[in-house]
TORDOSE-551891 format. One record per atom (N, C-alpha, C): residue in one letter; x, y, z. Coordinates in steps of 0.05 Angstrom, whole numbers, padded with zeros to 5 digits, always signed. Each point is the difference from the previous one (the first is absolute). Example, Ala and Ser with C-alpha at 12.3 -4.5 7.8 and 13.67 -1.06 7.14 Angstrom:
2
A+00264-00114+00156 A-00018+00024+00000 A+00018+00024+00000 S-00007+00021-00014 S+00016+00024+00001 S-00015+00022+00014 
//
This chain:
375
X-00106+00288+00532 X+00025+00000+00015 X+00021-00017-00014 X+00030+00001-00004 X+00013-00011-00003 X+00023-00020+00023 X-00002-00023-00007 X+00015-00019+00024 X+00023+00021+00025 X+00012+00001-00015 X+00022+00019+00008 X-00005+00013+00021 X-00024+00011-00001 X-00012+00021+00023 X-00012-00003+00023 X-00001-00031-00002 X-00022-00004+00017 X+00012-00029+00026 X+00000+00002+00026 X+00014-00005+00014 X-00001-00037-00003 X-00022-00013-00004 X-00002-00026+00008 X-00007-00006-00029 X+00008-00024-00019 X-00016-00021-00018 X+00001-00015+00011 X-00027-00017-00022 X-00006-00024-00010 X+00026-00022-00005 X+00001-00031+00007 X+00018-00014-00010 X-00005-00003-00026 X+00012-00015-00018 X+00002-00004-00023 X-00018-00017-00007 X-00009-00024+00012 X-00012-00022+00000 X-00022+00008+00007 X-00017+00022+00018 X-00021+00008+00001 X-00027-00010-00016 X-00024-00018+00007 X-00009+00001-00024 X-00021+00024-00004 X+00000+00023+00018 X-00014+00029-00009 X+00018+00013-00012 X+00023-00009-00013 X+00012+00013-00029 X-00014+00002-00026 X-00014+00018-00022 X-00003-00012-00018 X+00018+00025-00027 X+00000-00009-00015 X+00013+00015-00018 X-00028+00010-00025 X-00001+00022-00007 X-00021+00019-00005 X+00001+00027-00023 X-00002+00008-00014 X+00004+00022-00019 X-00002+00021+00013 X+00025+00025+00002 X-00006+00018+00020 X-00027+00026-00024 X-00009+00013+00026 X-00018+00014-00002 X+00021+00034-00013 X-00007+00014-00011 X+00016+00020-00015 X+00018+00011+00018 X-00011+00005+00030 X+00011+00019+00018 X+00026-00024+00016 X-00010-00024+00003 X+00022-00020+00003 X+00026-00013-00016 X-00011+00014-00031 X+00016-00011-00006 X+00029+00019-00006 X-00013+00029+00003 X+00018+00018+00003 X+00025+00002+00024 X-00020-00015+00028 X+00015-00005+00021 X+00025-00016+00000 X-00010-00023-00030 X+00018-00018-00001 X+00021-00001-00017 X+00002+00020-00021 X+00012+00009-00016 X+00023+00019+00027 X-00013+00023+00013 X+00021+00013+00014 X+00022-00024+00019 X-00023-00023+00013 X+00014-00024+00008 X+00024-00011-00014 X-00003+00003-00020 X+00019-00016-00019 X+00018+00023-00020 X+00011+00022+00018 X+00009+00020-00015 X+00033+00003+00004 X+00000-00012+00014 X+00034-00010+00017 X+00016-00013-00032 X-00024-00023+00001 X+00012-00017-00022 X+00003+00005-00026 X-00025+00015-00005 X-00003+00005-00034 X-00002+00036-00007 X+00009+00007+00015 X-00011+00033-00008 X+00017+00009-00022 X+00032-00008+00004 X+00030+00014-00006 X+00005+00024+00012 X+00004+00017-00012 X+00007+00017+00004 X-00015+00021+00001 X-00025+00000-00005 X-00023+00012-00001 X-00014+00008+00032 X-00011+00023+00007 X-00012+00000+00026 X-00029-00010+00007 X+00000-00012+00017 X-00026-00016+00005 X-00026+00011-00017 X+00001+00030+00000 X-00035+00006-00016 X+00008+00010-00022 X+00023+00000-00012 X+00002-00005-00031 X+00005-00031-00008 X+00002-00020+00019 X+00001-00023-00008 X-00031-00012-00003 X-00022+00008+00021 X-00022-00015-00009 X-00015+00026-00014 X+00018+00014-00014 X-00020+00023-00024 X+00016-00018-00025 X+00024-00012+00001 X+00006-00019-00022 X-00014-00025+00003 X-00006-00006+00032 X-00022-00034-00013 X-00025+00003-00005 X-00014+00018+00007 X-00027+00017-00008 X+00004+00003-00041 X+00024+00021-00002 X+00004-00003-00032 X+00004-00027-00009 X+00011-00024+00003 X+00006-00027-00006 X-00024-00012-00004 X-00015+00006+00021 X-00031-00019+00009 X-00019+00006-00022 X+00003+00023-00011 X-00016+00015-00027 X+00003-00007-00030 X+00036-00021+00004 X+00008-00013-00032 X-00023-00019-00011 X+00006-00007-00017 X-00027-00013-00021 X+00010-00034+00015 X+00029-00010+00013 X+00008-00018+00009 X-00022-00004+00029 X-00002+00014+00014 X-00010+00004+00029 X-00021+00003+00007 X-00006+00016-00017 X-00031+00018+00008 X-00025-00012+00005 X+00001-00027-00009 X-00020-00008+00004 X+00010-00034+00008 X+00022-00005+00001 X+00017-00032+00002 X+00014-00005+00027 X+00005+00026+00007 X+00015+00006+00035 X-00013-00001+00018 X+00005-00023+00024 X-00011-00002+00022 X+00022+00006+00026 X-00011+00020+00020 X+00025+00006+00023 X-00020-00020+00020 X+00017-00021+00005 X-00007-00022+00027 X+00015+00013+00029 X-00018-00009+00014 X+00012+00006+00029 X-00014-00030+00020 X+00019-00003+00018 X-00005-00024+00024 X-00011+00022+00016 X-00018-00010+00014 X-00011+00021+00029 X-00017-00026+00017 X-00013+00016+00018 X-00014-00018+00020 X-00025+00001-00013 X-00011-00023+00009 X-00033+00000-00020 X-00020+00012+00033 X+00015+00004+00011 X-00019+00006+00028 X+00000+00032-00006 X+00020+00019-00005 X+00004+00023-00001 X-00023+00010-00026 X-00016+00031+00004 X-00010+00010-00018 X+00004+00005-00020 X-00005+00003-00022 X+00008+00011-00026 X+00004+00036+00015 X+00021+00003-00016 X+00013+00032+00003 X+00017+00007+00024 X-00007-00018+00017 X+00026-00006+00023 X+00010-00026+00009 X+00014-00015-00025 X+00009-00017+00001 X+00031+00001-00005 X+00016-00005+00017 X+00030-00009+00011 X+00016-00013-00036 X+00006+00012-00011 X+00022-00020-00028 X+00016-00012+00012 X-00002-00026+00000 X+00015-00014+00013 X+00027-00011-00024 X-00008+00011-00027 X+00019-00007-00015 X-00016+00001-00026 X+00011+00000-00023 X-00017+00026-00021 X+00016-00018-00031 X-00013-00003-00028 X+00015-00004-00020 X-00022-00001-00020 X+00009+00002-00019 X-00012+00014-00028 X+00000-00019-00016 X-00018-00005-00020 X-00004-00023-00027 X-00011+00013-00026 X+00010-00015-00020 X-00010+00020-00020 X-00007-00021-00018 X-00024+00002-00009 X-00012-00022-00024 X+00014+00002-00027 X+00009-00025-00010 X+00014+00011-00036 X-00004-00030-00011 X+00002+00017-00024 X-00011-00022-00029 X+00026-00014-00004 X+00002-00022+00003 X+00004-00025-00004 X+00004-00012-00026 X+00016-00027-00006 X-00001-00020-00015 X+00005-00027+00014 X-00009-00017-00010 X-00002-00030+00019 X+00005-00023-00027 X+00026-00015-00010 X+00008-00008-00010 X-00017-00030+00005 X-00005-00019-00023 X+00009-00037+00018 X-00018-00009-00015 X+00021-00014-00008 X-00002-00022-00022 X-00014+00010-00028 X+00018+00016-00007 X-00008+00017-00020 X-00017+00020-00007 X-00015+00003+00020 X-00023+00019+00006 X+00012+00028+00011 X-00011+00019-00012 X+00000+00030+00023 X-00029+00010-00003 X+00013+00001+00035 X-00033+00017+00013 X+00009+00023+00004 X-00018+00022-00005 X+00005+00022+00029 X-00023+00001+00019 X+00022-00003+00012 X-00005+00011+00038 X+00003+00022+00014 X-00010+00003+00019 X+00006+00010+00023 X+00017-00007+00030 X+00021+00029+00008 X+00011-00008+00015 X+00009+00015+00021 X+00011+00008+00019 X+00012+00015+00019 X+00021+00003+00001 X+00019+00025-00002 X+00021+00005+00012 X-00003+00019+00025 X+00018-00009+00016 X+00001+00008+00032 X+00018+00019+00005 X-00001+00019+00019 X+00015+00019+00015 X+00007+00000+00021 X+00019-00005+00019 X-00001-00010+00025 X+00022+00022+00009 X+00002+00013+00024 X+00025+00004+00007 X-00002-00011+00021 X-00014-00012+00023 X-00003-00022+00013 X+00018-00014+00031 X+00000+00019+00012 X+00005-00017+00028 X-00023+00009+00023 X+00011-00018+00022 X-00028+00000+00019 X-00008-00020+00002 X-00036+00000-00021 X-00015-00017+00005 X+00000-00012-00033 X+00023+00004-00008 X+00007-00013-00029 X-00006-00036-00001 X-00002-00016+00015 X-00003-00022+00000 X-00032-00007-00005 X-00008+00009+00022 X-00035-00005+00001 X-00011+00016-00020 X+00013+00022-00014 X-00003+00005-00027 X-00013-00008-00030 X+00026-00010+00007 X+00004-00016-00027 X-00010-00027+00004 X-00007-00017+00023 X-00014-00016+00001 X-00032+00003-00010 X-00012+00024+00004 X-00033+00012-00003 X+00004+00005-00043 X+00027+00012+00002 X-00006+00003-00024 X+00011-00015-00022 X+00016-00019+00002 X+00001-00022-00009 X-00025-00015-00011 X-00026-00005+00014 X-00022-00004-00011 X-00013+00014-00007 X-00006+00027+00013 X-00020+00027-00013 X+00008+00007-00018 X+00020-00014-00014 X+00006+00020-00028 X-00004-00029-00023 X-00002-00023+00009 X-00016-00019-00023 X-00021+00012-00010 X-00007+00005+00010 X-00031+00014-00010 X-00015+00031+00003 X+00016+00011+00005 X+00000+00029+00008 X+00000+00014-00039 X-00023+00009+00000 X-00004+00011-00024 X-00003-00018-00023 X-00004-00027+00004 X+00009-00014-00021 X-00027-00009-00008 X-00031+00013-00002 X-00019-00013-00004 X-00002-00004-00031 X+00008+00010-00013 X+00003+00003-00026 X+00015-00021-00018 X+00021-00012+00018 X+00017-00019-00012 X-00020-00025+00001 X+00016-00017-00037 X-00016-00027+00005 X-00001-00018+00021 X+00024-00001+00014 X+00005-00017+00031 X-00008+00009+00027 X-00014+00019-00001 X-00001+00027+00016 X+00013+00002+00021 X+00033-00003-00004 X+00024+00008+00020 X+00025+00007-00024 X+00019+00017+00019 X+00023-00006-00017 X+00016-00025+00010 X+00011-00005-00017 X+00013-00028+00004 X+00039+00018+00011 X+00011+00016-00013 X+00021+00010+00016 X-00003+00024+00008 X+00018+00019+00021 X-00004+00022-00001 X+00036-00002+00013 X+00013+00028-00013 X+00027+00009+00008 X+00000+00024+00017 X+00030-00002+00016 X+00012+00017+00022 X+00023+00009-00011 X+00016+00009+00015 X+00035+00016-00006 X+00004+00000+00030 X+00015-00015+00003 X+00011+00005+00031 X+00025+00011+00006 X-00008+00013+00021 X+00026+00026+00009 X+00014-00013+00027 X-00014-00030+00004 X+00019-00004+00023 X+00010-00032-00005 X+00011+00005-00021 X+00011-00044-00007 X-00021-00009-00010 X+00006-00022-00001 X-00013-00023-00019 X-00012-00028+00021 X+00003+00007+00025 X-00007-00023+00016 X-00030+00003+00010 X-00004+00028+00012 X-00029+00008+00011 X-00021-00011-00014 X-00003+00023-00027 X-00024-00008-00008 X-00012-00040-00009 X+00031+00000-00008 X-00007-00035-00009 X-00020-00011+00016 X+00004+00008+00033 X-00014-00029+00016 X-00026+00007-00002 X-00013+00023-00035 X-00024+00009+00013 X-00015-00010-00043 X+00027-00009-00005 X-00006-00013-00025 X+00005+00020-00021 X+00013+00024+00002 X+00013+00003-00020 X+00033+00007-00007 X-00004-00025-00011 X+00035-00007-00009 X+00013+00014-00021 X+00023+00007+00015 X+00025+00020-00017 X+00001-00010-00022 X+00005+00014-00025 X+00007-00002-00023 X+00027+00013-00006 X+00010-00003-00027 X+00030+00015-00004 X-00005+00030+00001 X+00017+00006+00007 X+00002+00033+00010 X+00028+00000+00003 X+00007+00012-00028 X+00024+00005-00014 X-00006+00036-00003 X+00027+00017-00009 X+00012+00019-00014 X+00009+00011-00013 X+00004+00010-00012 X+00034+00013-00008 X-00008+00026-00006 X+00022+00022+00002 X+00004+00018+00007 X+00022+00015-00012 X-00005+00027-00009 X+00023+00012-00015 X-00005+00033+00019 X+00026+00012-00006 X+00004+00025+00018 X-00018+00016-00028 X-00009+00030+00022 X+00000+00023-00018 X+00020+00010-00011 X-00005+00016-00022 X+00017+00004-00030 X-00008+00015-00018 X+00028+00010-00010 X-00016+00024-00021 X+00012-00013-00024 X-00009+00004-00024 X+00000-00013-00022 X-00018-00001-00017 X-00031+00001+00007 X-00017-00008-00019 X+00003-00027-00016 X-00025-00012-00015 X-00002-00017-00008 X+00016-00009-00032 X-00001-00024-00012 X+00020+00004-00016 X-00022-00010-00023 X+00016+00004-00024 X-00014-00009-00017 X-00032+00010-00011 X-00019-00020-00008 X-00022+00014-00002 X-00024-00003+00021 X+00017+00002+00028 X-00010+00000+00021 X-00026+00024-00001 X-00021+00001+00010 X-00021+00024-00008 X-00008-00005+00031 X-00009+00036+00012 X-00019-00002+00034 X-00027-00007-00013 X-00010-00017+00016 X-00036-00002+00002 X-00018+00013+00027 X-00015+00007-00019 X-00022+00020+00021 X-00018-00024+00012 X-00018+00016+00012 X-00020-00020+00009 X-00023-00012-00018 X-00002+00017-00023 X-00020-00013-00024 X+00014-00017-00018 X+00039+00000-00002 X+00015-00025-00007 X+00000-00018+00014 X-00004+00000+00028 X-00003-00023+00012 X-00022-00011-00009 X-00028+00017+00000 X-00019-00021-00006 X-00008-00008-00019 X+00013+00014-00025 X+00003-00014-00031 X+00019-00022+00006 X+00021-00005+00010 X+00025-00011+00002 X+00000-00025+00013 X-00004+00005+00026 X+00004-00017+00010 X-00026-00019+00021 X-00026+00017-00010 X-00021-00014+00011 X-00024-00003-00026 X+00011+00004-00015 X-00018-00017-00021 X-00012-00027+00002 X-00019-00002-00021 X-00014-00028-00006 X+00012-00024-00011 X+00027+00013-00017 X+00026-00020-00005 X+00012-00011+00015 X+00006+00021+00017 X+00021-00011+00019 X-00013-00017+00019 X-00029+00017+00012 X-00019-00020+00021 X-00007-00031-00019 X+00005+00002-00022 X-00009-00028-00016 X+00031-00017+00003 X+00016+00010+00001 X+00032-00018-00003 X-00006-00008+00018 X-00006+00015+00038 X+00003-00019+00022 X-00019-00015+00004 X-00025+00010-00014 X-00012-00027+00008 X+00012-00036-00021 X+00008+00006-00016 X+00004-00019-00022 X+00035-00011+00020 X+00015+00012+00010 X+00021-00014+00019 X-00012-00009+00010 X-00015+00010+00021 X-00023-00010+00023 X-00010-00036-00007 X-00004+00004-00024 X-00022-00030-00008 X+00027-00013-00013 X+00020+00005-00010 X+00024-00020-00019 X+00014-00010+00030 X+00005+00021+00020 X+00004-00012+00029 X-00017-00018+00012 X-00014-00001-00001 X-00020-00020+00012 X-00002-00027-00016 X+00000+00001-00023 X+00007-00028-00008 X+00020-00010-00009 X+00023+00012+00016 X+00025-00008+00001 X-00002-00012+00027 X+00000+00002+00018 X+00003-00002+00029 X-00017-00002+00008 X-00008-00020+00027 X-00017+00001+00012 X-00004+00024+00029 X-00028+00004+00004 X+00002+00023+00025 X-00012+00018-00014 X-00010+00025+00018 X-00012+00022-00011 X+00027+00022-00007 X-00015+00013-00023 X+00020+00025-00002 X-00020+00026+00010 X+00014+00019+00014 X-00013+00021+00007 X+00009+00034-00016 X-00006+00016-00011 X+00005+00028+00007 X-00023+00017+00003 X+00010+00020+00013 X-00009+00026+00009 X-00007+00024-00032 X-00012+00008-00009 X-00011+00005-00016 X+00010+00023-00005 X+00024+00008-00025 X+00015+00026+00007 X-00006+00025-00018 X-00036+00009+00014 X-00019+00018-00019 X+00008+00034+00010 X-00008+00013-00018 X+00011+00019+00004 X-00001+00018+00035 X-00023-00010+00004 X-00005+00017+00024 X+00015-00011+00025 X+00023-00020-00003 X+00013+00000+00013 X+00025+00014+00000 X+00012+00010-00023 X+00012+00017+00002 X-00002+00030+00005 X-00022+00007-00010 X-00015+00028+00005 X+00001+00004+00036 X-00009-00026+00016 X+00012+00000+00039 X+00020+00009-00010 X+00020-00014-00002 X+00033-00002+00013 X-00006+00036-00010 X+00004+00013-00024 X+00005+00021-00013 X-00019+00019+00020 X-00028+00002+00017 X-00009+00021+00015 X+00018-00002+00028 X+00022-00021+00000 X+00005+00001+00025 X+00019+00028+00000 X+00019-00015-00027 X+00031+00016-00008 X-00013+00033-00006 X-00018+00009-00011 X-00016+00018-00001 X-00009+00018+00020 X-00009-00021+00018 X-00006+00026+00030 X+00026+00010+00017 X+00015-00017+00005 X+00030+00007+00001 X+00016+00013-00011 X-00011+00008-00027 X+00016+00014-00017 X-00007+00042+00006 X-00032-00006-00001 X-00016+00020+00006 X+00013+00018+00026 X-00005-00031+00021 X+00000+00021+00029 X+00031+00005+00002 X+00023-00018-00005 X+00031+00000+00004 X+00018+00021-00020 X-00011-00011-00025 X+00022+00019-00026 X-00020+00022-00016 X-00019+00004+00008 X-00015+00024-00010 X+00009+00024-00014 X+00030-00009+00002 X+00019+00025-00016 X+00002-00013-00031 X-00009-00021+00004 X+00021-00010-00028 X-00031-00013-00014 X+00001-00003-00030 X-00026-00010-00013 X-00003-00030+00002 X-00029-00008+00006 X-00007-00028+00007 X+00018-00025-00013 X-00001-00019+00012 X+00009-00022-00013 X-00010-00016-00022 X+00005+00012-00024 X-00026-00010-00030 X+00017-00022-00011 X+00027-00005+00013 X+00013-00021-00016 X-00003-00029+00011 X-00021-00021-00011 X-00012-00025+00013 X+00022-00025-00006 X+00019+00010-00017 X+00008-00027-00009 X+00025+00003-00028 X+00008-00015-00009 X+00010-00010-00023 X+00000-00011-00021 X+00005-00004-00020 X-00009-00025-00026 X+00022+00006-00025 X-00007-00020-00017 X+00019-00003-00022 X-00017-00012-00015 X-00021+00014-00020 X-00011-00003-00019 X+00009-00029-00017 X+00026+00008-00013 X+00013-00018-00020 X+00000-00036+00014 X+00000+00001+00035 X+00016-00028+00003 X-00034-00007+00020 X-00018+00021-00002 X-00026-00007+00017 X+00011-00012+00022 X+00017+00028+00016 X-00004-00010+00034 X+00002+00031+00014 X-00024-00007+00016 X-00006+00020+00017 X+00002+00000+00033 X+00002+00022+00012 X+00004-00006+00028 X-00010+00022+00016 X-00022-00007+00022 X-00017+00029+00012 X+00016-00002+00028 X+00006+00027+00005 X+00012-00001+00026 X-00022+00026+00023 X+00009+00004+00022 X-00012+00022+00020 X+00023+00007+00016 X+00002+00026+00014 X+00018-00007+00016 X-00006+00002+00030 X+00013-00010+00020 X+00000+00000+00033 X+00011+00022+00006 X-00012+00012+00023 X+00019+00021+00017 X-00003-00007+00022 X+00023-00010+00012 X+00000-00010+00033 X+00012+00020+00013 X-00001-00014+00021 X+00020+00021+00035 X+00018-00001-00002 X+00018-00013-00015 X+00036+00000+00001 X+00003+00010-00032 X+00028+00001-00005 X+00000+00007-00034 X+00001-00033-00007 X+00008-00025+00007 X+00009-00018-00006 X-00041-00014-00013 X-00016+00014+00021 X-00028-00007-00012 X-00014+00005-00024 X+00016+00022-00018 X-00011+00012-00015 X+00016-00019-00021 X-00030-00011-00019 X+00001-00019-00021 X-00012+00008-00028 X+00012-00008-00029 X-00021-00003-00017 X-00002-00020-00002 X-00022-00011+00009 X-00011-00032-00002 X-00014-00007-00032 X+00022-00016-00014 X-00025-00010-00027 X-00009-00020+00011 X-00030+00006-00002 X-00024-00009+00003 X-00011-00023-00023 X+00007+00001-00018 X-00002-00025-00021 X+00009+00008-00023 X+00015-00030-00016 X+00011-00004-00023 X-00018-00011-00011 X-00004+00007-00027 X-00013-00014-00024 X+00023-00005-00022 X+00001-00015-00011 X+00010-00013-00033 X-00003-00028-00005 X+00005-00005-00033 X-00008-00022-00003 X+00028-00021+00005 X+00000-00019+00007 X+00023-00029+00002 X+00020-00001-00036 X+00030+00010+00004 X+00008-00010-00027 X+00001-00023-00011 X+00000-00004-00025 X+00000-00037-00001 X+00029+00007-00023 X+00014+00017-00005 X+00029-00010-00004 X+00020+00023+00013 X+00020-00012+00003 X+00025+00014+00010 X+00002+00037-00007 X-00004-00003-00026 X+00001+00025-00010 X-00021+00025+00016 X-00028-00014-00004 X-00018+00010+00023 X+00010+00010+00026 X+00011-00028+00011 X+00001+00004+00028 X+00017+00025+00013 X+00021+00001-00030 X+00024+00028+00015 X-00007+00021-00018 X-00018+00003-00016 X-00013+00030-00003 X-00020+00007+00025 X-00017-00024+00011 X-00015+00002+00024 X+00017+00010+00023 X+00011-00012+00006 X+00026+00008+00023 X+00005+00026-00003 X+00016+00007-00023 X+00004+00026+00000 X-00026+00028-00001 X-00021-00009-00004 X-00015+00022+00004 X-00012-00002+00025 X+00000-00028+00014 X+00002+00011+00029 X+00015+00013+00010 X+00020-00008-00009 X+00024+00026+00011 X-00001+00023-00004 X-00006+00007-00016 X-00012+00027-00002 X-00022+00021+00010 X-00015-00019+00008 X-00027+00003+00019 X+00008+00000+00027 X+00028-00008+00005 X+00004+00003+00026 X+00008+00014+00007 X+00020+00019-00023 X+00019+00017+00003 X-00022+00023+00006 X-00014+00004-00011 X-00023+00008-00007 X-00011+00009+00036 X-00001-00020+00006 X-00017-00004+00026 X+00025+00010+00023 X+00018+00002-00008 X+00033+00011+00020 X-00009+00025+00004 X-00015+00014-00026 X+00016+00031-00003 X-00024+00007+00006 X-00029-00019+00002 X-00026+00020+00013 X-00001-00004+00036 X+00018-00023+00011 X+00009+00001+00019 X+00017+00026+00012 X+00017-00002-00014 X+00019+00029+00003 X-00015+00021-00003 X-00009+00003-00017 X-00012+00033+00001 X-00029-00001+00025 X-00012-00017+00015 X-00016+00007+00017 X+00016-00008+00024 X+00026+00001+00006 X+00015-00008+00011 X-00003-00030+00027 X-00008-00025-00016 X+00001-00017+00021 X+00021-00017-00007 X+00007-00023+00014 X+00019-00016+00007 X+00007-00024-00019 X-00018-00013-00008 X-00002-00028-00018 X-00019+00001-00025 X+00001-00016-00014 X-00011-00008-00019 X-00012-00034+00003 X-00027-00010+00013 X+00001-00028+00008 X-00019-00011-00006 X-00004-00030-00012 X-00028-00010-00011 X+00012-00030+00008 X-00023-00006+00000 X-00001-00035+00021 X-00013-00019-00021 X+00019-00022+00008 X-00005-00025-00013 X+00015+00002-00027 X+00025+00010-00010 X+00007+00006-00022 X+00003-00035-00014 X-00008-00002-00030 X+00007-00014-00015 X+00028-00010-00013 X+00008-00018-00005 X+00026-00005-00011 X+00009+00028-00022 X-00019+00009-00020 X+00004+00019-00012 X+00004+00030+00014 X-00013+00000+00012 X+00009+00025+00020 X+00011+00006+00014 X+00015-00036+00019 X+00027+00005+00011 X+00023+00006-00030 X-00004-00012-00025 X+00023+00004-00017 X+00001+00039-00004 X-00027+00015-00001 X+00000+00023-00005 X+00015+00011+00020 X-00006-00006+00027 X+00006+00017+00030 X+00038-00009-00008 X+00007-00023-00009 X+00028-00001-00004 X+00013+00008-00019 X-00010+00018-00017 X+00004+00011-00017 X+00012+00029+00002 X-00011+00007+00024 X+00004+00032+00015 X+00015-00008+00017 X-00002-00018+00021 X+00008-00014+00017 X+00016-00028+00007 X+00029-00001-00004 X-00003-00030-00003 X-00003-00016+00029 X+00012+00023+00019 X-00006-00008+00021 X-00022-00003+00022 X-00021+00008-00022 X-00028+00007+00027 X-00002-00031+00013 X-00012-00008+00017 X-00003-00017+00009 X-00032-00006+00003 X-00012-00023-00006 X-00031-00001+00003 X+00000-00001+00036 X-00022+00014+00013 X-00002-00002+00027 X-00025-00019-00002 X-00003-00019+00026 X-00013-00019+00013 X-00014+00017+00024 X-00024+00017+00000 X-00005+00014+00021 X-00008-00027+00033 X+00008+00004+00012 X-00002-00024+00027 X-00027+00014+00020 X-00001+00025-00009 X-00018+00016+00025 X-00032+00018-00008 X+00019+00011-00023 X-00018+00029+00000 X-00014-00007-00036 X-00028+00000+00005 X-00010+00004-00022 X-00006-00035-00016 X+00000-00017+00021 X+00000-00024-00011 X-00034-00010-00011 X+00006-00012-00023 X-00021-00006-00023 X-00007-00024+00023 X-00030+00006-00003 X-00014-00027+00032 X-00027-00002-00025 X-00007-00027-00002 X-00023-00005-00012 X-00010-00027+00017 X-00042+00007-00001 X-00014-00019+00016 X-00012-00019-00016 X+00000-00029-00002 X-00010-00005-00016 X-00025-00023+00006 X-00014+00000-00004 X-00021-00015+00002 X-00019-00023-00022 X+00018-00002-00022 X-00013-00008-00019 X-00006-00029-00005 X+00023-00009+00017 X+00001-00037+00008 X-00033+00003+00009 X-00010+00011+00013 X-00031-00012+00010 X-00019-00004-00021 X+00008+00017-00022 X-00020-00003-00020 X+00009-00016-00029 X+00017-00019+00009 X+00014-00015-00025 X+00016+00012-00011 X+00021+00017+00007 X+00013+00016-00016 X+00035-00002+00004 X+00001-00024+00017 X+00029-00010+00008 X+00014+00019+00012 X+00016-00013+00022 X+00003+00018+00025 X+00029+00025-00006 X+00002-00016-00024 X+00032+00027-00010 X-00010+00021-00019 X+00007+00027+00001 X-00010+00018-00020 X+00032+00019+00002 X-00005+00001-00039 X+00026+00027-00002 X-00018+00029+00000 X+00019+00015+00011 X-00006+00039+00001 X+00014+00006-00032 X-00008+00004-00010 X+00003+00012-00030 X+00004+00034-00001 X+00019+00010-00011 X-00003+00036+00018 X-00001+00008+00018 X+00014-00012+00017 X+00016+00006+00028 X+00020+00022-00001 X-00013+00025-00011 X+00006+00023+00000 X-00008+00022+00012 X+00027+00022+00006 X-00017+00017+00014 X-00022+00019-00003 X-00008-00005-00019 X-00038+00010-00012 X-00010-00012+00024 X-00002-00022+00006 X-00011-00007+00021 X-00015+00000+00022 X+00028+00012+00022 X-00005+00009+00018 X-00011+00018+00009 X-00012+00000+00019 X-00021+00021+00015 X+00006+00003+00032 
//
C-alpha cells in the first residue's frame, strides 16, 4: 500500500518505524509513489519501464538500493510506504595528508516529503555501513544528496550544502569554432576517462592534501557514470523523438588545446526544462598567459558547439555547475553578460561527512562537484 491511500498513520517518532530495502513489488509501488516528482513528462508506466532500464546500467545494477520507512508490525508484501528513497554505491577518492584511498560511497535520491524526517534519520546511519564490508574502515566516511527543497532541511541531518553555482548560455545555431571536433561515446572513454586523466586527479587529490589541512574528497568520474546520464537521454529519445536518429553526439573537444567536455540532455514538462547539461570538463591548468587564451578560446568553441546541439534537439539552455575562473572567461567570451547563478533551492550539492571520528579532521573539500554527479 502506499501512505496516500490509506486513512490513519503512524507518528513520525513511532519507534515501530524502521527503514528497510523495498522488496521488487514495493519498490515499484514506490517508484509510482514518487512519480509526481521525478517522472517529467513521461507517463507513469513508461517512467518505471525507464527506472527498470536505469536499474540495468553497469552504475546501478548491482550498487542501487530502493529504501522505504514502513511499520515493522505490518507483513512483508502489505506494508503501507510511508516514504520511499534510493542510494547508489560509487567509487570514491579520500584525500589526507598526502595519501589517496579509494573508497566507497553513497549518493542519494530523495524526492521526499511526509515521513522525510524519520527518514533520513534511519538512514543517516544505515548507509555508514550499508554495503561497505569490503572497505578498509568498513563504512563510508561521506555520502552525497542534491536537494530540491533549500539548503536548510537536510543540514539538521548532517549533510551540509556545498557551492552550487551555474552558468548558462541560450540555444543557438552556429556550430563550433575552430578545431572544435563531436565525441562519441568511445571518445569519451579514450578522452575523458582514461588512466591519465584518472592519474592527474588523483595526483591534485594528494598536492591538495598537503597543502591544506582536512580531507579532500571526489566522486570518481568513470565511465559508467556517464553511460547513466546517456541511457536516461536515450530512452527519451526512443519513446518521445523516434522520428529523428538517436542522440550519438556525447560531447565536445579540441585535440590541439586537450579540453574536453561530455554533455546529455534533459527533457522536462515545460520547454524552459529542457537542458544540455555538460556533465564534465577535463583539461590540463595553463602555466603561461599565452596558454591560458588559446585554452579559453577553445572552450569557446566547445560551447558554441554545445549551443547548436542544443538547438537542433530543440531545448532551452546550455548549463554546467561549478564553473572555473577559466570557464567563466570562456562563457564571457560568447557572453559578456551571462551571469554566474547561486542556485538557493533546486539541486543543492549536500555532503555527509563523517571522517572527524576516524582522525580525519572535521573539514573536507568536494573535488568535482559536477553534474556527473548527481543521481
Amino acid at each position: 500500500m502506499i501512505a496516500k491511500d490509506i486513512p490513519s498513520l503512524p507518528m513520525g517518532d513511532s519507534p515501530d518505524l524502521i527503514l528497510v530495502p523495498a522488496t521488487p513489488s514495493e519498490r515499484i509501488a514506490s517508484i509510482k509513489l514518487n512519480s509526481i516528482a521525478w517522472k517529467g513528462p513521461l507517463d507513469i508506466d513508461t517512467y518505471i519501464e525507464r527506472e527498470n532500464h536505469l536499474l540495468e546500467q553497469r552504475l546501478t545494477c548491482d550498487g542501487l538500493t530502493c529504501w522505504i520507512l514502513v511499520d515493522r508490525t505490518e507483513p512483508e508484501g502489505t506494508r503501507t510506504i510511508l516514504s520511499s528513497c534510493e542510494s547508489y554505491r560509487k567509487k570514491a577518492l579520500l584525500a589526507h595528508d598526502g595519501k589517496v584511498d579509494d573508497v566507497g560511497t553513497h549518493g542519494i535520491g530523495i524526492p521526499g516529503k511526509g515521513y522525510a524526517k524519520r527518514m533520513l534519520e534511519e538512514l543517516s546511519t544505515k548507509l555508514d555501513t550499508w554495503k561497505m564490508e569490503k572497505e578498509a574502515r568498513g563504512r563510508a566516511l561521506f555520502t552525497i544528496l542534491f536537494s530540491d527543497i533549500g539548503k536548510k532541511f537536510y543540514a539538521q541531518f548532517g549533510w551540509r550544502p556545498f557551492v552550487s553555482s551555474h552558468l548558462a548560455l541560450p540555444a543557438a545555431e552556429g556550430g563550433g569554432a575552430g578545431k572544435t571536433r563531436e565525441l562519441y561515446a568511445k571518445d569519451v572513454e579514450s578522452n575523458v576517462c582514461n588512466e591519465v586523466v584518472l592519474a592527474k586527479l588523483r595526483d591534485q587529490l594528494q598536492a591538495a592534501s598537503r597543502k591544506s589541512t582536512g580531507a579532500k574528497v571526489a566522486i570518481v568520474p568513470d565511465y559508467d557514470h556517464f553511460v547513466w546520464h546517456w541511457a536516461r537521454e536515450e530512452f527519451f529519445a526512443e519513446k518521445k523523438c523516434s522520428h529523428r536518429s538517436p542522440p550519438v553526439i556525447k560531447g565536445a573537444g579540441n585535440d590541439d588545446a586537450r579540453v574536453y567536455c561530455v554533455w546529455n540532455r534533459n527533457f522536462g514538462e515545460e520547454p524552459e526544462d529542457n537542458v544540455l547539461y555538460i556533465l564534465r570538463w577535463v583539461y590540463d591548468e595553463p602555466t603561461t598567459p599565452e596558454e591560458e587564451q588559446k585554452l579559453v578560446q577553445a572552450m569557446a568553441g566547445i560551447l558554441k558547439r554545445a549551443q547548436q546541439e542544443a538547438h537542433e534537439w530543440n531545448l532551452n539552455t546550455v548549463e554546467f555547475w561549478n564553473p572555473t575562473p577559466l570557464l567563466q572567461k570562456a562563457v564571457g567570451v560568447l557572453d559578456p553578460d551571462a551571469q554566474l547563478v547561486h542556485r538557493e533551492k533546486s539541486s543543492i550539492s549536500s555532503l555527509r561527512w563523517t571522517g572527524a571520528e576516524y582522525g580525519l579532521g572535521k573539514d573536507v573539500e568536494w573535488f568535482l562537484n559536477e553534474k556527473y554527479t548527481w543521481c
